[in-house]
N, C-alpha and C positions, 0 to 999 in steps of 0.2 A: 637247683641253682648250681651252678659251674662252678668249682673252689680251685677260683683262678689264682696262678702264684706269679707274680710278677716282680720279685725281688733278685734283681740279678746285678752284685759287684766284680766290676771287670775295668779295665782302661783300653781305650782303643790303641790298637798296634802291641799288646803284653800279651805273653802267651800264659796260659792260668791251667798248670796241672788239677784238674778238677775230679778225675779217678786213678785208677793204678795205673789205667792203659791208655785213658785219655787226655788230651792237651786242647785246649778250645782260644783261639785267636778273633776277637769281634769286629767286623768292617766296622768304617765310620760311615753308614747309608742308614742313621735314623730314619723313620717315615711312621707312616700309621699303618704300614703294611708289613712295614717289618720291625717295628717294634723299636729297639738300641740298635741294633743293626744287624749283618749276617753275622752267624756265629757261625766261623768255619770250625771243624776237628783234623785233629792230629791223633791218631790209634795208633800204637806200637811205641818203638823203642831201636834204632839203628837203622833198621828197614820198617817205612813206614806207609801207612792212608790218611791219604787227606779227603775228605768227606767235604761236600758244600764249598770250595774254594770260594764263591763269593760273584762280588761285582767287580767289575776290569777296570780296578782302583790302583796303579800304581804302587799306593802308598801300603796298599794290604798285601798284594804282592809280594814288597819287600818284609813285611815284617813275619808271615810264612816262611819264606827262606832264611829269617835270623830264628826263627822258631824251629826249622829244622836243620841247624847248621850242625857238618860234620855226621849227619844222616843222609838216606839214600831217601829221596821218596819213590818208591815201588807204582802205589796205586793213589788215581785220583776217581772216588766216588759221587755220583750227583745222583740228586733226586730228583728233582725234574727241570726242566728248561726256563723257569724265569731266570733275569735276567739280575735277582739280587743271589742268584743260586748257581749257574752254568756257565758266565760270560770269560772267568780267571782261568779256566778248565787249561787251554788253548795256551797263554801266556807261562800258566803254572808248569804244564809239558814242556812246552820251549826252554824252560829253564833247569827242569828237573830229569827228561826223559821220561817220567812217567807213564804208565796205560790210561788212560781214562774210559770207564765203566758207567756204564747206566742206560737207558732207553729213550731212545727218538721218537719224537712226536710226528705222530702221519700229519701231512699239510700243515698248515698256517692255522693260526688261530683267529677268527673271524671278531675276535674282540680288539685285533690290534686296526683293524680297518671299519669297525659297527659305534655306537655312538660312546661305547664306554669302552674304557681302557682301562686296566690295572696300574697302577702307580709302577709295579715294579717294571713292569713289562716282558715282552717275552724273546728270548734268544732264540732263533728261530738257523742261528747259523750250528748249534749245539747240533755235533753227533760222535758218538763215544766211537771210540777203538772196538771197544766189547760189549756187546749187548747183552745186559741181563734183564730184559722186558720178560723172557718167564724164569724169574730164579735162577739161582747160581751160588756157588761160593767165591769168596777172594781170601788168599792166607799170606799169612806173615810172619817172622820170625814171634811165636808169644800171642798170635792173632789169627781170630778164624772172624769173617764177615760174612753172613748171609742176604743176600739179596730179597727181599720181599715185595710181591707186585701190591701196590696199593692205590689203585686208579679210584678218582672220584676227583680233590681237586684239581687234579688234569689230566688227562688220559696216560703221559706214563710215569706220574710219580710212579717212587720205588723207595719204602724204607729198608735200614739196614740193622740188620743183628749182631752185636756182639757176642758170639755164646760164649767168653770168657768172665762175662760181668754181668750177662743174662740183660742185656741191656740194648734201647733200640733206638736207634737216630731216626728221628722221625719227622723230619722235613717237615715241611709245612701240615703234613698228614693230622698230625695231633700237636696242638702249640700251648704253652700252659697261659701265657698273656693275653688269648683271645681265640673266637672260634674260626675256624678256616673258611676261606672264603670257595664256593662252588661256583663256576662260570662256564654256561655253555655258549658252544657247544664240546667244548674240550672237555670241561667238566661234569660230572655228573653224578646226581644223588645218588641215584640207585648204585652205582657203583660203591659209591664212599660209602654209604650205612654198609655195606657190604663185607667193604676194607675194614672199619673199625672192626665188627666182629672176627675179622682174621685176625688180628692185631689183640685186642681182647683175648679169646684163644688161647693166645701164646703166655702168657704170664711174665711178661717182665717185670721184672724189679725198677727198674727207670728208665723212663725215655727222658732220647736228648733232642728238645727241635733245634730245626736252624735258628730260630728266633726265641729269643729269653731263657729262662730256667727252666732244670728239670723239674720234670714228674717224677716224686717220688713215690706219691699214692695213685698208681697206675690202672688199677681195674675201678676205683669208686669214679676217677676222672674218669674215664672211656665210658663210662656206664652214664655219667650228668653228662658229656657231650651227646651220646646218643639221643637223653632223652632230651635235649634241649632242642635239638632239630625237631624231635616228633611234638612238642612243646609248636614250635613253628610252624608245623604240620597242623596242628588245633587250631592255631588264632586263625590260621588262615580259610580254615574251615568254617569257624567260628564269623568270621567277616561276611563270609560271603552268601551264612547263611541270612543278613540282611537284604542280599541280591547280588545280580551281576555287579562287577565291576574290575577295574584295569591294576595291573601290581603299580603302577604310579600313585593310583587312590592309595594304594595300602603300605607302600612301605612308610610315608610320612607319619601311619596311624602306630605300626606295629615296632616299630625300631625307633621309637622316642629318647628311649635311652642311649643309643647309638649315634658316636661323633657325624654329625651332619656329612663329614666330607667321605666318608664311608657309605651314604646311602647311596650311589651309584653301584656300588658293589655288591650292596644289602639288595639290593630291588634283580642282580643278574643272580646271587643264592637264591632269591624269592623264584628267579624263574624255571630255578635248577629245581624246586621241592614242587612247582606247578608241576614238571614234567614228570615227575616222578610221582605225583598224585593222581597225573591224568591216565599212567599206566596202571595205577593200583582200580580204575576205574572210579574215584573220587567225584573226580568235578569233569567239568567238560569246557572247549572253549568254542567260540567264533572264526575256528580258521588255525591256523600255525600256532605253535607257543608264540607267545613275543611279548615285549613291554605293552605294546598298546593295545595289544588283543582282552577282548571282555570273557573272562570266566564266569562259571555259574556253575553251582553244584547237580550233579548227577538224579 
């Protein structure tokens, strides 16, 4: 089981010194995708990173700029192109001068035009100044940031490392509130089991996602996130050792526990673990991955 922590006090529009070097400001964009809402960062001290600026809320916008008054902001970091994560990027530069760093997504993503959509949505007008799609650093007076490629929920997140605090912002990558959602064709399992063990690897002391509270206990959660996929990997194996059938039969069966308005999303993860079962040579289907397509095991 997942030793989820989802105890996060904050006011929207307050900036909340939460470590030596970090400062965290939270949009007002509650949802079930994103939790209380974005939690941007503020890294450094005079010259500064702003990490995840948010969604193109005005009202966040300005409390950013009273969070870093009388500072220069340097760098603006993203981790990938939704739209409660990339949209401020644009307005934040206009205001501040800024670089904006991270990695472009090739083409469009076929969920914003196919039967399911993300809540958040996706900014597809997102494209950084500097691309760190394979690694990089970014420094600051008192700050060193590493770029990490951590593709799986979307082909180009990218989490960031603090090696002053040994600590890693981790975007939607790894969220303490809830498991990350996988959507192809952007997204993809194989990828992300991939990411976590890079991310594992490294030995952080905490990550900070965009959404909710840290992780403090960093490798036991990466270790129950892992297994809770391969958990998902079972049932689903497990289902279908009763016979063919469609991830619509299955997700109503398998994610009981999961908010109803989530199973749109639950059933495009279910299709990201087919595809990555169907290369492990698992199961097999009837034609294309896809929601209506019938599997059957191997």
């Amino acid at each position: 089981m997942i030793p989820f922590v989802r105890e996060l006090e904050f006011e929207y529009g307050a900036c909340d010194q939460i470590s030596p070097l970090i400062r965290r400001v939270v949009a007002n964009n509650p949802g079930p995708f994103t939790f209380k809402g974005t939690g941007t960062y503020i890294v450094g001290k005079g010259e500064v990173a702003v990490i995840d600026p948010g969604p193109d809320l005005p009202e966040h916008l300005a409390a950013i700029l009273r969070a870093v008054e009388g500072e220069r902001v340097t760098t603006i970091l993203i981790t990938h192109h939704h739209s409660d994560h990339s949209p401020l990027a644009g307005p934040l530069k206009a205001a501040t001068g800024a670089t904006i760093y991270g990695c472009a997504v090739k083409g469009h993503d076929a969920d914003d035009t196919g039967e399911v959509k993300m809540e958040a949505g996706h900014d597809h007008d997102f494209k950084p100044d500097v691309s760190l799609c394979g690694g990089g650093e970014v420094r600051g007076p008192g700050w060193t940031i590493e770029a990490i490629s951590t593709p799986g929920h979307t082909s180009n997140h990218i989490c960031y490392a603090l090696k002053e605090e040994n600590a890693l912002f981790s975007g939607d990558h790894i969220m303490g509130w809830s498991t990350t959602v996988i959507t192809p064709p952007d997204g993809d399992m194989t990828d992300y089991l991939a990411s976590l063990e890079t991310v594992r690897a490294r030995n952080f002391t905490t990550l900070w996602p965009t959404h909710g509270p840290p992780i403090r206990k960093v490798t036991p959660f990466i270790e129950a996130y892992a297994a809770h996929r391969q958990e998902r990997i079972d049932q689903i194996l497990l289902a279908l050792a009763d016979g063919p059938t469609r991830i619509g039969d299955l997700v109503p069966k398998l994610y009981r526990d999961v908010d109803p308005r989530l199973h749109p999303a639950a059933a495009r993860s279910m299709l990201a673990a087919i595809i990555h079962m169907e290369r492990s040579g698992n199961i097999k289907s009837d034609g294309d991955p896809g929601p209506d397509t019938v599997y059957r095991l191997t």
